[in-house]
N, C-alpha and C positions, 0 to 999 in steps of 0.2 A: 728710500729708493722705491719710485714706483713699478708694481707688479707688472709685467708684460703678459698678456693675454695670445697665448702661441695658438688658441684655438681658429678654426676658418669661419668665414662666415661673418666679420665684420663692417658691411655696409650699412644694413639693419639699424645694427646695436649704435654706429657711429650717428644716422639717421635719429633717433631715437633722444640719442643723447643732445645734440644739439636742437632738435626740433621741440622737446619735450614729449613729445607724442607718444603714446605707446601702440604698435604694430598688432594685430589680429593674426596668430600664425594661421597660416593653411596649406594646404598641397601644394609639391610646387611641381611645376610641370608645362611642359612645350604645348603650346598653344598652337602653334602649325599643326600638329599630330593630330590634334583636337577637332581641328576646323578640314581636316585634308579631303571630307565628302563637298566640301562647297566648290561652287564654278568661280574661278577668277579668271574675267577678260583682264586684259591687259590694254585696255583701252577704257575709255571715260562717253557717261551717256549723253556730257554737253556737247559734246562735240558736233559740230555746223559744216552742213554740205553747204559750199559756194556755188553758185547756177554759174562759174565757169571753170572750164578742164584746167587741171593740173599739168599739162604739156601741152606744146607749142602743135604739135601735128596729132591734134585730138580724132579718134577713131571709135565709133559707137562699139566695136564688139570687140572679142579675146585678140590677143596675138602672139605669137609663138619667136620665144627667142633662141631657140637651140639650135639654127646657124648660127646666131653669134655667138652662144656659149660653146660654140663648138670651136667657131677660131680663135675668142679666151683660153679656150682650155690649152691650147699650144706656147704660151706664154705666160709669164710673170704675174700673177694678179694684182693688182690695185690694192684692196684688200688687206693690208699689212697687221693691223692691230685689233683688237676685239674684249672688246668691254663687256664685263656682266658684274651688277648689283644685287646682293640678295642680303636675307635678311632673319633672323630666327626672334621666336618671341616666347616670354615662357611670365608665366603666372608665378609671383613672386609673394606677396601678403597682400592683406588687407589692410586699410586704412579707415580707423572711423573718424571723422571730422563733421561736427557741426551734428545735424540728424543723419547723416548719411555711410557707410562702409563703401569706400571707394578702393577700387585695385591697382595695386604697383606694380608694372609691368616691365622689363625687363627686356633687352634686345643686346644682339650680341650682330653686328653689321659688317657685309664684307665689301668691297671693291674693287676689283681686280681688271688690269690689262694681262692680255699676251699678245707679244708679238710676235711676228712669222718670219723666220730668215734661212733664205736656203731653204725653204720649206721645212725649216723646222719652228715646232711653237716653245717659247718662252715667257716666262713671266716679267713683264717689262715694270721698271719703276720700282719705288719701296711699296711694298705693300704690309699695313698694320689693320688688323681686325678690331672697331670699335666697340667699346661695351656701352652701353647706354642704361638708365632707369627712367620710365615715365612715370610722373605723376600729378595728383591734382594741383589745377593751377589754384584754389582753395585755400592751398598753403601759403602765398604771397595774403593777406586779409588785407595792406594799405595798397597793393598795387592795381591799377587801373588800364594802363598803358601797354601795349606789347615791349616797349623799353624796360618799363620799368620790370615786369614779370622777367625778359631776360637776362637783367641785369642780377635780380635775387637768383634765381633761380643757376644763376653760372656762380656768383658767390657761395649757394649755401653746398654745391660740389664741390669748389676749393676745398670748403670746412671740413666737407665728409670724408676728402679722400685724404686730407692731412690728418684727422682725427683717427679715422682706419690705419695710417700708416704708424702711428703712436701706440695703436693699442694693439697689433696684431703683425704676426714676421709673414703671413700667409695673406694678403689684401689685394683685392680689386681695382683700380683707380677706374673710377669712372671718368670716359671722356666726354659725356656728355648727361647733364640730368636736367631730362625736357619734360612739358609741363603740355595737359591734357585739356579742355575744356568743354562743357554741356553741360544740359539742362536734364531734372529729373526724367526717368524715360527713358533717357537713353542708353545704348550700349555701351559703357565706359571703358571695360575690352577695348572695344572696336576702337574706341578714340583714342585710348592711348598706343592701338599700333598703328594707326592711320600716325600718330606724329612720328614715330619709329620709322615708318615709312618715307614720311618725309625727309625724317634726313639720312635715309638713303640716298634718296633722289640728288641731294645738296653734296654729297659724296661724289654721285656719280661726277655731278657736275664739276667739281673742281679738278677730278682726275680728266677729263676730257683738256679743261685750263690746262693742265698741267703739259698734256701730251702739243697744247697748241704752242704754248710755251717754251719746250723745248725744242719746235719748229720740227716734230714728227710728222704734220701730214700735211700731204699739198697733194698734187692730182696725178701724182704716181703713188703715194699712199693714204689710203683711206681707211677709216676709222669704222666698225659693227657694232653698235651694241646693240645687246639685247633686250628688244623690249620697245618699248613705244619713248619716244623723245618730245610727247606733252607734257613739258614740265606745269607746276602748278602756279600760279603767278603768285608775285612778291609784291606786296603791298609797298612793303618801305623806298622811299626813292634811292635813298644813297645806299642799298644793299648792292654788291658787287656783283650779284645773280640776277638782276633785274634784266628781263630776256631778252631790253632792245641793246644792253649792252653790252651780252656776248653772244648774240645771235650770230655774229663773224666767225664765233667758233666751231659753228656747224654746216661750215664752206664744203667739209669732206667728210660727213657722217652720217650714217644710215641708219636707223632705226630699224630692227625686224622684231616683230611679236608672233609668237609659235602659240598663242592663244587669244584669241580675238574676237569681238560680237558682231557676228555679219549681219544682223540686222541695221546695226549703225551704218552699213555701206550704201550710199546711194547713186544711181545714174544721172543724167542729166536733167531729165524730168523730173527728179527726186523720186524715184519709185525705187523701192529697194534693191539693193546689187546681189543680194545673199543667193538667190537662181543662181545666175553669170559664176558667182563665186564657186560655187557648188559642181559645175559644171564644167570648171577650168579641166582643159586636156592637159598631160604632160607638159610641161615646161610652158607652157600659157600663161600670159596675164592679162589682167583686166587693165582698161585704158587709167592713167593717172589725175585721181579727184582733187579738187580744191578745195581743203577743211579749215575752217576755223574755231576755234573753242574760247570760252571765256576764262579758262587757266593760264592760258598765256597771250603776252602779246603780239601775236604772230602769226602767220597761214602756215600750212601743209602740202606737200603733196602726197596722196597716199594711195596707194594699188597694192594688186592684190595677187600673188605669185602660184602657181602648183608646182613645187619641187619636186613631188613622189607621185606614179599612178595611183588611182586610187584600187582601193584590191577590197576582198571580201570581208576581209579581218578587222579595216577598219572601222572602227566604233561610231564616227559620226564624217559624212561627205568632204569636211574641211578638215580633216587628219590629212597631212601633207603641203596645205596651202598655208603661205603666210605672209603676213599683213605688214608692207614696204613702206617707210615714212621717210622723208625729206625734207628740212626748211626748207624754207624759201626765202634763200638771204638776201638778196641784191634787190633796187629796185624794179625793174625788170622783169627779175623770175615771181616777185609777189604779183606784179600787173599783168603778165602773158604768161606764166608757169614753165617748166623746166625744159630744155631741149629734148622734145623725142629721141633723140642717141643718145643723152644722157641715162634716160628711165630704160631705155634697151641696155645699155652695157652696164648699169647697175643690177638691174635682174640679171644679166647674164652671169655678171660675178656671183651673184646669190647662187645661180643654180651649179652649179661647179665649184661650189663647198656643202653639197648634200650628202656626198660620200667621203668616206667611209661612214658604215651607220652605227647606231647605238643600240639597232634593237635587242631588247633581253636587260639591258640597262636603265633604261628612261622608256615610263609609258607613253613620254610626248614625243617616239623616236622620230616618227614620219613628217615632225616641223620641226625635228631639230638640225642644225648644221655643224658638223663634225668641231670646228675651231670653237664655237660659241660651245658645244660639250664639254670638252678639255679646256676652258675656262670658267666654266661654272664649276666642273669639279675640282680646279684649284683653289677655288674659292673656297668653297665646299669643304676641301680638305683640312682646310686652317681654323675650322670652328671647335672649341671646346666641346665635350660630349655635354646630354644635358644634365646629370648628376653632378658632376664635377663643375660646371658653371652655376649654378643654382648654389649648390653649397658654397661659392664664394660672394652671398649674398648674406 
């Protein structure tokens, strides 16, 4: 009868056993905590000013929507559901292969809706926290293809997590074990959370599917997530995320980024927007841009909101302002851009979910919006500590 291994910590040794490879132990430890002096925009530096407006009754300077947010606030908001993606990443071992000591990185991924009923929030939909490991694509030595790489690389996770369940009563199943790629040089950290990140992204996405699916939103309710809605583009034609064929699913969804590079903002002349942006009065926006990127296949609209005055305390002039994004699904709104009443009662909604605030909570209180709070932190709340996840590696 074989021995059972009741100790934790079985993905490794399973890793190990099948791969041949022997693992380099080292610290193991949250790599957010690590990195948390660094700037992350929430936006991308491809990104392409089109030389025309993002709305139909284009207006060269601010305009102030707090009449209309003021006759929203008397009724029902639009507004119903609100998405936020996040993501933890933690330094797991070393890997030496070939000449080289590459890192196993580890991610632990959340996704989460709430919805608003009654004016109250709830957690809509099942929600399951993914565990992930990156590592080197290396490990594939016949594979050439992005098929073929995902093909091993989802097989030798079956192995692992069938292997870990055989030899340990305390096991991880990994749901996904994705694979990293670069040249000597580079940051391989960084490449294997950029992939963690990615299928974040591919998360979000299918939970936005899912809410179109179940026929949650139409133009009495509308979808927030947090964060920018430039997905990155898909190579593969017959992948199901390929952006011209669910771009229909972003009919009712909004994109806001509470951290963003205003230098990427520009005016009609292409002269930078970041003044204007800086300069926004209360409840002010800037007129609605036309952006393209080469991550996806698709245009934008994107402006730029101040939901808070700005006051003494804050740290830098865009504490408070933040950065509106919209497909442009239809042919139509691609070719002449979105209805000026459109981009007014979408800001309007935005600004009439700035209170209640967070300060003393979150240092990004002054760009955050109460409902997208209380869904990050339900998100938030369902993550393993880092000790305790780490040691079921």
């Amino acid at each position: 009868m074989c021995e059972t291994n009741l100790a934790m910590g079985s993905i490794i040794q399973s890793f190990e056993r099948i791969t041949k490879y022997t693992c380099l132990k080292s610290r193991r430890y949250q790599l957010d905590y690590e990195r948390a002096s660094m700037v992350d925009f929430d936006d991308n530096l491809d990104q392409q000013y089109v030389s025309q407006p993002g709305e139909r009754s284009f207006h060269a300077g601010t305009k102030s929507v707090y009449e209309m947010a003021a006759m929203w606030a008397k009724q029902e908001s639009p507004l119903c559901y609100f998405l936020d993606g996040s993501r933890r990443t933690y330094k797991i071992e070393d890997f030496p292969i070939n000449s080289q000591c590459l890192p196993m990185i580890a991610g632990q991924v959340g996704v989460g809706v709430c919805e608003r009923v009654n004016r109250q929030l709830r957690p809509w939909g099942n929600f399951k926290l993914k565990n992930v490991l990156a590592v080197t694509v290396k490990l594939h030595r016949d594979g050439s293809s992005a098929e073929s790489h995902n093909a091993y690389f989802a097989n030798l996770r079956d192995q692992i997590n069938a292997d870990a369940a055989a030899h340990s009563l305390h096991f991880l199943a990994l749901d996904e074990l994705l694979y990293y790629q670069g040249q000597i040089g580079d940051n391989f950290e960084d490449k294997a959370i950029a992939r963690i990140q990615d299928y974040m992204i591919e998360q979000e996405k299918r939970k936005v599917a899912e809410l179109v699916q179940a026929k949650c939103l139409s133009d009495d309710a509308w979808l927030l997530k947090d964060g920018s809605l430039e997905y990155a583009k898909i190579n593969r034609k017959d992948d199901e995320f390929v952006f011209n064929n669910i771009r229909s699913n972003y009919q009712h969804v909004i994109g806001v980024s509470k951290s963003f590079n205003p230098e990427l903002a520009r005016m009609k002349n292409n002269q930078s927007a970041s003044r204007i942006i800086a300069e926004l009065k209360q409840f002010e926006r800037t007129p609605a841009f036309k952006y393209r990127t080469d991550r996806v296949d698709g245009e934008f609209a994107i402006w730029y909101l101040r939901i808070r005055d700005s006051h003494n305390y804050n740290q830098s002039p865009f504490d408070g302002v933040v950065k509106v994004e919209k497909v442009l699904v239809s042919p139509d709104e691609r070719e002449n851009g979105l209805m000026t009443e459109e981009v007014d009662n979408i800001s309007s909604w935005i600004v009439n979910e700035r209170n209640p605030v967070c300060y003393g909570k979150d240092s990004r209180w002054q760009n955050h919006l109460y409902p997208v709070y209380l869904t990050e932190q339900f998100v938030k709340s369902r993550y393993m500590s880092t000790e305790h996840f780490t040691n079921l590696f």
